[in-house]
KEGULO-262420 format. One record per residue: x negated, z negated, y negated of N, C-alpha, C, O in turn. Coordinates in steps of 0.02 Angstrom, whole numbers, plus 50000, padded with zeros to 5 digits. Atoms other than C-alpha are relative to their C-alpha. Layout:
<sites>
XZYXZYXZYXZY/...
</sites>
This chain:
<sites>
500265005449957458924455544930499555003050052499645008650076/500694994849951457374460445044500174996050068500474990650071/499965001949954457354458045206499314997750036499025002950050/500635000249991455714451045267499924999650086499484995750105/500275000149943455804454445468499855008250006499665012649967/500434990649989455464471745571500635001150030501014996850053/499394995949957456794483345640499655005450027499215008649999/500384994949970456394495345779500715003150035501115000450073/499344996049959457744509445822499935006050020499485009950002/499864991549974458254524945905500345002149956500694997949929/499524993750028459104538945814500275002050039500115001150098/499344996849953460544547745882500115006349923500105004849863/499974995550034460764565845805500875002950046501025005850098/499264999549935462804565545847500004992950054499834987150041/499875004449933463164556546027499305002650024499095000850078/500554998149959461554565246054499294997449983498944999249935/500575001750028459994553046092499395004849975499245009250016/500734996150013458374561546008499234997150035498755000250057/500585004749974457164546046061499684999849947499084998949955/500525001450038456564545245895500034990649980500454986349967/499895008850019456094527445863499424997249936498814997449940/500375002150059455394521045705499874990749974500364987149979/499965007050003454664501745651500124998949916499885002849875/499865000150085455224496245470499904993650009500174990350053/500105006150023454494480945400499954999849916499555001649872/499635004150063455464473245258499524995849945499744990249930/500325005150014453934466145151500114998449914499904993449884/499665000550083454694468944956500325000449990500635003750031/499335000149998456084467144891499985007849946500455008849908/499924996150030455674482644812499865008050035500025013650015/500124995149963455074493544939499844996650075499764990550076/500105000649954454754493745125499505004350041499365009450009/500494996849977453454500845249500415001950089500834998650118/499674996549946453914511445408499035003150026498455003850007/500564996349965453014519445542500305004450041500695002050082/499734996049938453524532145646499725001050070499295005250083/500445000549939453104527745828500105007450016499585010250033/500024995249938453674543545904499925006749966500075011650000/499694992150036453704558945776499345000149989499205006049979/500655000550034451744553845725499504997850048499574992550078/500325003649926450434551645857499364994149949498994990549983/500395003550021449344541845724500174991349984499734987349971/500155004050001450164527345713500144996349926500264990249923/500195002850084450094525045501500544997149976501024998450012/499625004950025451154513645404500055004149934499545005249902/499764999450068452024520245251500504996549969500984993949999/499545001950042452834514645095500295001249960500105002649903/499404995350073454304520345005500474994049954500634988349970/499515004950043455384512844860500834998650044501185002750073/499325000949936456974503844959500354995949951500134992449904/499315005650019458704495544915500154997650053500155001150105/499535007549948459454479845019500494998949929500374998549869/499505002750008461124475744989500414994650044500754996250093/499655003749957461814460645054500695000650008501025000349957/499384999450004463464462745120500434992950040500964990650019/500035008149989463574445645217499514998450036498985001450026/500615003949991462484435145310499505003550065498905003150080/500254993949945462364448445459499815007850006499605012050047/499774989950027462674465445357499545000749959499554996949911/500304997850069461424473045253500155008149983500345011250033/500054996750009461474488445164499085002449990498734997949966/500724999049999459504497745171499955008149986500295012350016/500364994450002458744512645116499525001749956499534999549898/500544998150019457164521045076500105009449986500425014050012/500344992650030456444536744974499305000850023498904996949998/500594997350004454954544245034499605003549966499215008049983/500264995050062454464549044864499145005849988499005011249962/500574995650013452604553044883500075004150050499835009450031/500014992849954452834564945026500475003850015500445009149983/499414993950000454394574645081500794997349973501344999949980/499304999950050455644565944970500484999450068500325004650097/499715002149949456734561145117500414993349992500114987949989/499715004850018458124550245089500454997150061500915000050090/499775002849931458584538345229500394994149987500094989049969/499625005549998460074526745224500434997850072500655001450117/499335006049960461184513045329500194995249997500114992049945/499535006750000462104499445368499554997250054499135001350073/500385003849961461244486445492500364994550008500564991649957/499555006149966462154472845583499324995450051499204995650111/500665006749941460554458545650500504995750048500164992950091/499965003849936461914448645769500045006650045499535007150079/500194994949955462204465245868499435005050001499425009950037/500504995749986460544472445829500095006949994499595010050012/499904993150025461324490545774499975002349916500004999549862/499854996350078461374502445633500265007250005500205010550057/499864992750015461944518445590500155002449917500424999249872/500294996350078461584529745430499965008049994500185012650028/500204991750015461054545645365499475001149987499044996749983/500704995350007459704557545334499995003749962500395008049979/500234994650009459164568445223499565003649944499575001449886/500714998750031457654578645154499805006450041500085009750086/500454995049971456644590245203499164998150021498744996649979/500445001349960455234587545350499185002249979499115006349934/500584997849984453434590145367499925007450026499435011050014/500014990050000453604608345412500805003349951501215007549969/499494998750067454874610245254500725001850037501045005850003/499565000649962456354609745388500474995549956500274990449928/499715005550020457964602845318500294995550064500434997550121/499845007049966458464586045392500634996149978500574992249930/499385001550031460294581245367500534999950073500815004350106/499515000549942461254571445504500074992749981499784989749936/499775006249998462084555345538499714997350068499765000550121/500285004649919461284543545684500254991349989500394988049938/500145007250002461374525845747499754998950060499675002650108/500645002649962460374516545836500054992950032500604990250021/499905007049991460044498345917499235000349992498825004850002/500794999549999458434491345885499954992850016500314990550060/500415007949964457624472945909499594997149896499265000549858/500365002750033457064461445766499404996950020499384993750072/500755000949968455264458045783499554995649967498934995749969/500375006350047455004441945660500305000249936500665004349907/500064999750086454944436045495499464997149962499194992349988/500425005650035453794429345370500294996249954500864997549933/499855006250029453844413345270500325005049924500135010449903/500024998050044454684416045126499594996549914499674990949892/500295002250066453694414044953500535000849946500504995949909/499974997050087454494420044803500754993250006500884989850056/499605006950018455944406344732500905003850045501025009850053/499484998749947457724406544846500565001949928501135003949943/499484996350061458674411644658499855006649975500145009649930/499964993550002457904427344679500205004850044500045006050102/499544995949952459034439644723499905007850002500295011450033/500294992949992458134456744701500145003449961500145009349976/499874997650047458644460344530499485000749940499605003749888/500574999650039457044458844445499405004050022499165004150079/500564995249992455674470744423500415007150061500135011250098/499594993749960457014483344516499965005649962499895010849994/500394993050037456624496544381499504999649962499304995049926/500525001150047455394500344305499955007249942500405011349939/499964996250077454874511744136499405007550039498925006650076/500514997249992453954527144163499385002249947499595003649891/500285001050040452534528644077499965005049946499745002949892/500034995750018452644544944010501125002249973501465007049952/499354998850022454504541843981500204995949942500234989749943/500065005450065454794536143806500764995249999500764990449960/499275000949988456814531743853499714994350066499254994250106/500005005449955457244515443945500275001250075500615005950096/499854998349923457504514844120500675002850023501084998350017/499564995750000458934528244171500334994450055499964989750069/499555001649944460404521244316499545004250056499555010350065/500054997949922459634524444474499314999349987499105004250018/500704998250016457784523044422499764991050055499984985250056/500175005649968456874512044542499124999750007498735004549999/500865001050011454994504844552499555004650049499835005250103/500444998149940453654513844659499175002749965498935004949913/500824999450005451814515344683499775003949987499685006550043/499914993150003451334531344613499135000249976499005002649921/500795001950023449264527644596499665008549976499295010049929/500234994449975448944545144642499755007349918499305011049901/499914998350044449654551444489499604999049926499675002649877/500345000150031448454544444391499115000249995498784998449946/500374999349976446884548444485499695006049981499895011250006/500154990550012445844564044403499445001750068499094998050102/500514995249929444824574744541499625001149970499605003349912/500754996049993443244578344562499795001850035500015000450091/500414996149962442114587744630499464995650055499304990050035/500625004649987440694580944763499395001049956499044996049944/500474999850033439444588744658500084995949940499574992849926/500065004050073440104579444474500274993650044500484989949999/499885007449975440574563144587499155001750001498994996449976/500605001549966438614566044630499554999649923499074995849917/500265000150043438184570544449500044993649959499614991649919/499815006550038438954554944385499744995550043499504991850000/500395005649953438144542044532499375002049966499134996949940/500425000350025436674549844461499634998349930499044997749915/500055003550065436904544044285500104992150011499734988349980/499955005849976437544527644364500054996350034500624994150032/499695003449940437454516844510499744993850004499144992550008/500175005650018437674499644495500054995450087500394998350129/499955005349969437554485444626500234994849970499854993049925/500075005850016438444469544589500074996949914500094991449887/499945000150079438594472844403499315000249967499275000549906/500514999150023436784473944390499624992149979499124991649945/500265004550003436514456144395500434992150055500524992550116/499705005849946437354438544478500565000349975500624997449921/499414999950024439064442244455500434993749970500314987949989/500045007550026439974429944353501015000950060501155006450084/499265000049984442044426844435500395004549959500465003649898/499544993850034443144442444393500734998050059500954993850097/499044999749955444954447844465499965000250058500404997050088/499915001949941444414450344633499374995650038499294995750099/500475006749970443054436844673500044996249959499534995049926/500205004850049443544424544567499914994350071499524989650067/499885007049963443974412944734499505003350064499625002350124/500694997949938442334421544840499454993350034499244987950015/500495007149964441264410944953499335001849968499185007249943/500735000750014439484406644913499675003950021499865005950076/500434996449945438024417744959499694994850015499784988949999/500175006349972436924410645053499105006050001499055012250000/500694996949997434804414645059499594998350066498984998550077/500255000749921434854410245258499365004750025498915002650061/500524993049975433754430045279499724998649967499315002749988/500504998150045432614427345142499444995250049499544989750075/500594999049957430824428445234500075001150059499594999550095/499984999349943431604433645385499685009749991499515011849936/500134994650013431124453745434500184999950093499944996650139/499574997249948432294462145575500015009049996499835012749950/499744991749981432794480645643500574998650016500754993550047/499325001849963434494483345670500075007850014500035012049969/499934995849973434744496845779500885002850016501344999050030/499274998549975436394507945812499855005750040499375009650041/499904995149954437074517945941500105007549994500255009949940/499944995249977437184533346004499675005849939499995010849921/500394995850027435904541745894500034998349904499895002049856/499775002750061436414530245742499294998549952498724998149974/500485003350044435344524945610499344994450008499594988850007/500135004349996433924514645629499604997349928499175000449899/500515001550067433284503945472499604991750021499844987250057/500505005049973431924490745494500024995749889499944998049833/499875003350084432234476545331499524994649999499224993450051/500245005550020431374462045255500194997849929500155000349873/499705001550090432144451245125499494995649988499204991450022/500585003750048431014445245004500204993849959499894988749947/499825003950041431974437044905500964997150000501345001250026/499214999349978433974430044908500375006349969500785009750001/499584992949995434574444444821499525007649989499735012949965/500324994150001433254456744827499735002050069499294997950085/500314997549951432764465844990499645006350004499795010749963/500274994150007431544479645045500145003350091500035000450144/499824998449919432104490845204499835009349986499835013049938/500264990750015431504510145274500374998550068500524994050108/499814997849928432124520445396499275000350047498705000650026/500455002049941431154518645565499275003649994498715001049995/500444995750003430204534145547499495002449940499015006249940/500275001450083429804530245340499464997950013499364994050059/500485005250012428244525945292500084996149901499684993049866/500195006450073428774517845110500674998750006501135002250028/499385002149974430024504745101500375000049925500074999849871/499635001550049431554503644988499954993449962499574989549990/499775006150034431974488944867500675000749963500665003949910/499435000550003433824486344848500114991949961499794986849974/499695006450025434744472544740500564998150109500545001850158/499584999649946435994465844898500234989149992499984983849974/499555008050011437294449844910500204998950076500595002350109/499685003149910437404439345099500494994349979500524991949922/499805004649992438544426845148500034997850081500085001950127/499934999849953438604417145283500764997050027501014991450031/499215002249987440414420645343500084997450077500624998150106/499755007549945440324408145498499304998750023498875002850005/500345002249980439084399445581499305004450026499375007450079/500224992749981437344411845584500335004950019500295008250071/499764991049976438384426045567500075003149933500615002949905/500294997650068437634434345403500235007349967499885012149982/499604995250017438734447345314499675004249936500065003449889/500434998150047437564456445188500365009449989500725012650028/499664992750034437954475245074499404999949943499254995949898/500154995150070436874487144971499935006250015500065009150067/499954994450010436554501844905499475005850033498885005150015/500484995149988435654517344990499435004149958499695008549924/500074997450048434294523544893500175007749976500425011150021/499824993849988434574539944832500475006050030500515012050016/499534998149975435774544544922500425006349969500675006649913/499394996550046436824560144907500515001650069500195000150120/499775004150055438054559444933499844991449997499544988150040/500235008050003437984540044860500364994750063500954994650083/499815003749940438164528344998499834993450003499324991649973/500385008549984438004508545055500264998050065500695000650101/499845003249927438074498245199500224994249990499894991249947/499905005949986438954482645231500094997950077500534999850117/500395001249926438074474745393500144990150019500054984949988/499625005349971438824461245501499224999150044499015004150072/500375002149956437234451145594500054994350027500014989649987/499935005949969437474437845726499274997850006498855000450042/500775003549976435904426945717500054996550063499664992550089/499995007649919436484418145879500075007050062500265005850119/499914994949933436544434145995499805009649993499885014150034/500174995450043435944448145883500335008149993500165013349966/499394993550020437534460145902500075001349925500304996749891/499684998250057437714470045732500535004350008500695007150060/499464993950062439034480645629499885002049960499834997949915/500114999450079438674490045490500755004249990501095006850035/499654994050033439894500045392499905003649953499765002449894/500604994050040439284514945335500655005449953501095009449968/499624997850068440054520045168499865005949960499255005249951/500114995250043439954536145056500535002949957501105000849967/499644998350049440764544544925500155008750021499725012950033/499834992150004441754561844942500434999850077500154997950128/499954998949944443014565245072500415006449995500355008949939/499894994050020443984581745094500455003749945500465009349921/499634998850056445204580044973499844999249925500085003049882/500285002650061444224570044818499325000550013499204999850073/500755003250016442384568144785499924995549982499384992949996/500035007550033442734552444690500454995150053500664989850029/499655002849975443684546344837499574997650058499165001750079/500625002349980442654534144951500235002450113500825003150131/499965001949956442504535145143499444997850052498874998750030/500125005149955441854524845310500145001050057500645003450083/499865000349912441284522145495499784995250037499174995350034/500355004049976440924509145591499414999850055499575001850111/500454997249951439224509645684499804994250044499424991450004/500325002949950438694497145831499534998850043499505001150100/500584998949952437174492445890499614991450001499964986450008/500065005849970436074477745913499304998449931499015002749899/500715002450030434594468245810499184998250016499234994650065/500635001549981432944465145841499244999149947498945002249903/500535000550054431564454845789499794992750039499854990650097/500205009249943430864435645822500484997650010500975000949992/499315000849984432134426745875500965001450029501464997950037/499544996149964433364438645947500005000350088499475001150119/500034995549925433704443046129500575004450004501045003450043/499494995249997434754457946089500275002350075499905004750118/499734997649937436084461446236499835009950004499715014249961/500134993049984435844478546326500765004650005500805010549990/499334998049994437724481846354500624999849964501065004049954/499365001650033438854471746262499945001349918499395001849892/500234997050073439214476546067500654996149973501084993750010/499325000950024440544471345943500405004050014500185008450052/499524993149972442214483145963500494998549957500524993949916/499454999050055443714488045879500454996550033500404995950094/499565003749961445264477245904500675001549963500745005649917/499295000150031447164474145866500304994549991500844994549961/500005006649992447204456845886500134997349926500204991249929/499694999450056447704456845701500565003949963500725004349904/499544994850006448934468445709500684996149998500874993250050/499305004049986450744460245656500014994849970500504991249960/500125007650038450054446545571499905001949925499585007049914/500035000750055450214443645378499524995449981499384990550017/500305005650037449104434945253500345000049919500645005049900/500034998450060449354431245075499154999849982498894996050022/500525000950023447534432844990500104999649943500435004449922/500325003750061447124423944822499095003249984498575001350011/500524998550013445804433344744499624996149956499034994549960/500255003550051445754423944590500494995549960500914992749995/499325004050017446944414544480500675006849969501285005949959/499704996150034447394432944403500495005050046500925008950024/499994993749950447704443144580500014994350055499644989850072/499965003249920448624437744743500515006550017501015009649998/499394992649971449134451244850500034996550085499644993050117/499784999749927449894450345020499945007050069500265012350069/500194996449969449254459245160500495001950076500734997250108/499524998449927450294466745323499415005550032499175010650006/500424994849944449174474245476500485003050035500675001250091/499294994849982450574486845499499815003650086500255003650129/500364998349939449474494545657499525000950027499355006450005/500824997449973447884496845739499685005749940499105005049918/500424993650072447344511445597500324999449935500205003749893/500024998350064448294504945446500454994049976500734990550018/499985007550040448824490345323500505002549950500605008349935/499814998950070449854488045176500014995049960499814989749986/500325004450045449704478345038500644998349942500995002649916/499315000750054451094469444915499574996749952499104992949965/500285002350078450584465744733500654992049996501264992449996/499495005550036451334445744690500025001249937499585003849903/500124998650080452164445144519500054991349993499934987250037/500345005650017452084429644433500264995650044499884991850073/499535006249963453534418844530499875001850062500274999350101/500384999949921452584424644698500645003850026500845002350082/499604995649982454004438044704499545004250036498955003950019/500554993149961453184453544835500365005649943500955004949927/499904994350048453334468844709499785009150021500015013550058/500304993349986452394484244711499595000950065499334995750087/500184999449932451704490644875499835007950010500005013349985/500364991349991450634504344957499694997450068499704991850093/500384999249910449664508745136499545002949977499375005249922/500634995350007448294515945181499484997550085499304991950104/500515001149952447174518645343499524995450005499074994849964/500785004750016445994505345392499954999150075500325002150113/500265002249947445104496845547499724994050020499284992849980/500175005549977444694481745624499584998550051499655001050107/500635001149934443134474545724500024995049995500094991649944/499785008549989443254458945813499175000050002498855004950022/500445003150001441604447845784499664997250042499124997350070/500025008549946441974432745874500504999149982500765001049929/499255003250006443504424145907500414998049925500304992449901/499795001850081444394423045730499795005049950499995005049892/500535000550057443204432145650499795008150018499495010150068/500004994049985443304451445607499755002349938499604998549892/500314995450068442684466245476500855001750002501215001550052/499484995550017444224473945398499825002849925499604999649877/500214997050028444034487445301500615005649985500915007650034/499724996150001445144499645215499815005449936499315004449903/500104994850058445154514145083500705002949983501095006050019/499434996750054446474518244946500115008149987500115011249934/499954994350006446764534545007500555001249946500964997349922/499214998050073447984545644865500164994949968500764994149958/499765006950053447884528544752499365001249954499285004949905/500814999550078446014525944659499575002250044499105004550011/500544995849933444954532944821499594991649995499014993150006/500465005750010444104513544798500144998050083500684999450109/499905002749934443724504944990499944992749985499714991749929/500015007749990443814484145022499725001150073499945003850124/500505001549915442534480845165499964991250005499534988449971/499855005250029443024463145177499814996550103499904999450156/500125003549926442504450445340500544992749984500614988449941/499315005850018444014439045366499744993450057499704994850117/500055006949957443614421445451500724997350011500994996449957/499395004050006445284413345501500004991450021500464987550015/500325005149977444544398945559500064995149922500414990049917/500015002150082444244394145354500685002449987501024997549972/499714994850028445624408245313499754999749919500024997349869/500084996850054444654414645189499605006450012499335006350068/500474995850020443674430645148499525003549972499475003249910/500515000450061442214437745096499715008549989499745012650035/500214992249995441524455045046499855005249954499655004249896/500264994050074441204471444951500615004749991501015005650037/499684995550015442164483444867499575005749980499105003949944/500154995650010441594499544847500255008349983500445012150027/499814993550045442004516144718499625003649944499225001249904/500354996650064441534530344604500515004049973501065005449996/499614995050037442154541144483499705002049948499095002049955/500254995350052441884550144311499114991749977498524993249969/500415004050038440834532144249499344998550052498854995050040/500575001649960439754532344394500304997850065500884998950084/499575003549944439704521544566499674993350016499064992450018/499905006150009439974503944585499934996650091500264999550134/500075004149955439544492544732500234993049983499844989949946/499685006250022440544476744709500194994650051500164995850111/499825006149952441084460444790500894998349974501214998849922/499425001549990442694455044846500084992650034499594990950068/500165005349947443274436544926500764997149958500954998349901/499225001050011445144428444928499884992850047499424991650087/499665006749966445874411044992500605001550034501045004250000/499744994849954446834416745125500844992250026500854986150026/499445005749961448744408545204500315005450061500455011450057/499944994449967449164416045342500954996950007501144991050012/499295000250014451174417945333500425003050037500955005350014/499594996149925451844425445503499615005450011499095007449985/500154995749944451774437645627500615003850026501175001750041/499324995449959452864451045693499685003150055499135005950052/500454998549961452544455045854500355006250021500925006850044/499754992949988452524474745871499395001250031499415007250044/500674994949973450714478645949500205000450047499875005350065/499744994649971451694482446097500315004450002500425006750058/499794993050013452524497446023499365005049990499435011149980/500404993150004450724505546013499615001550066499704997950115/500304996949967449634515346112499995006950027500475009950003/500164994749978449134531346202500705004149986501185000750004/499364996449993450644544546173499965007249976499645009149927/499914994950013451154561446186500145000149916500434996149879/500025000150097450844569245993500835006450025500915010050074/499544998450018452584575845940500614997250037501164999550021/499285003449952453874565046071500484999249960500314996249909/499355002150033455444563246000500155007649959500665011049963/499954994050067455214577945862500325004250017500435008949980/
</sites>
């Protein structure tokens, strides 16, 4: 049985407090996501394969494996009318330290979300699963988990660069028809076509000067260019003049694109500036957000004010509907990172994974979120969420051995609670508690 609120506790090593305090949010009945406020100064949301046992209506049994990283096996008991637990530990740490004690703790429930999946499911389905490489049926104790990583081959930046150079598509290379993740995407829209703008960024950022010619064809140079590009590229307008457009860099090495946030009503941009290769993969994508302003007819670009990064989504769930084939459920676990539950057919939460991401507020409602499948397929979702509609709209972007792909993304969005933890973050000594 899953538990779908948050628990936040201290450890006790003995009678003796440590101050370690950790947030666990309950979002599968097959796994759960944690954070370690005090042992991690970053903040990140992970997810390990977990058991719930109901023992009555106040008692659960809980524990998680930290299979992809130090194998760390964390169990207890949990009592929600007195808000305690106590359990065990043990594994071996981040500096290969063993870890083997008994603690308990009091912590605070911090919400729940709606529940979806049917009230006759009791967490017995999809609880094991087959491995793929295991020709024998699922052993006693074998339980589901996200293991993407495992099937990810490496490359190099140079053969990620050799392969963009045999292939790099925009868009599929033509007007995309509805696939798995835009089947439920918003309209573009050909609002820029014959407009011609600069969008300038800060602090020594990029400047490219554009003109779209056409709704999906544009031509743009850098400032100091004298010949201009011609790019395929897909806008929408995700709220009221506020024009969300993505393509490809030419040439680029490594391969790179932009997806650029423009307010026609005050001429604050965003871009997010995308490339391929980061220190661990070459085929693995990463991203930064740059801030600066527009300019052209119609603008009176501010001198001071810019978009900015926020948290103001932090705690809040969505489900997104990509298409009729793909609905996943989203958790903004913290200011730098998300996780994501796979629905199976009966809108059970199933498989689950994290991963670093970021958020820039727009306008009221209305943000970029953006993440990358670190240790999963290295693929990023640069996605602009309206909540106002709750829907989304956007690009996906990845490469690998077949080349690299610039793609669109866009979901029908419910938004399905909130746990309110963004006051457990901020500024903090790195190692407290440890």
């Amino acid at each position: 049985m899953s538990l779908p609120t948050g628990w936040k506790a201290k450890a006790c090593i003995g009678s003796r407090t440590t101050g370690i305090e950790n947030l666990e949010l309950y979002s599968s009945v097959v796994s759960s996501v944690f954070v370690e406020l005090t042992r991690h100064v970053d903040d990140l949301g992970y997810c390990a394969p977990s058991d719930y046992i109901l023992v009555n209506d106040t008692t659960f049994i809980y524990d998680r494996t930290e299979c992809e990283f130090s194998g760390i096996f964390t169990l207890c008991v949990m009592d929600l009318y007195a808000e305690t637990q106590a359990g065990v530990r043990l594994g071996f740490n981040e500096k290969d330290e063993l870890e083997y004690y008994m603690f308990q703790g009091t912590g605070k429930v911090v919400g729940q979300l709606a529940y979806l999946e049917p009230f006759d499911e009791h967490g017995r389905k999809g609880m094991t699963v087959q491995a793929k490489t295991d020709p024998q049926a699922p052993g006693k104790g074998q339980r589901m988990t996200y293991r993407p990583v495992r099937d990810f081959k490496y490359m190099t930046d140079e053969e990620m660069h050799q392969a963009a150079l045999k292939s790099t598509k925009a868009f599929g290379g033509g007007d995309t028809a509805p696939q798995m993740m835009n089947g439920n995407n918003m309209p573009f829209t050909d609002m820029l076509v014959g407009k011609e703008f600069t969008v300038r960024y800060d602090n020594g950022g990029p400047v490219w000067q554009y003109k779209f010619t056409e709704k999906f064809k544009l031509k743009y140079k850098e400032e100091k260019e004298t010949q201009w590009h011609e790019e395929p590229y897909r806008a929408y307008e995700a709220d009221e003049k506020l024009v969300w457009f993505a393509h490809i860099l030419t040439d680029s090495k490594p391969r790179a694109s932009v997806a650029i946030a423009v307010d026609l009503l005050n001429g604050l941009t965003t871009c997010i500036y995308s490339h391929m290769g980061t220190k661990y993969y070459g085929n693995e994508t990463t991203y930064r957000a740059l801030f600066g302003v527009a300019e052209g007819e119609g603008f009176a670009a501010p001198v001071y004010m810019r978009h900015e990064f926020t948290d103001e989504l932090v705690g809040h769930a969505f489900s997104w509907s990509y298409s009729d084939a793909m609905t996943s459920m989203h958790t903004y676990v913290s200011p730098h990172s998300m996780s994501w539950t796979i629905f199976t057919a009966d809108q059970t939460m199933g498989a689950h994974w994290g991963s670093p991401c970021i958020f820039v507020k727009l306008r009221d409602g209305v943000y970029i979120f953006c993440q990358n499948e670190e240790a999963c397929n290295g693929a990023e979702m640069i996605e602009l969420i309206n909540t106002k509609i709750s829907h989304d709209c956007g690009f996906g972007f990845s490469g690998g051995a077949q080349g690299v792909s610039l793609g669109l993304t866009g979901a029908i969005g419910r938004h399905i609670g909130c746990f309110d933890i963004k006051k457990f973050y901020g500024p903090k000594v790195h190692g407290k508690g440890a």
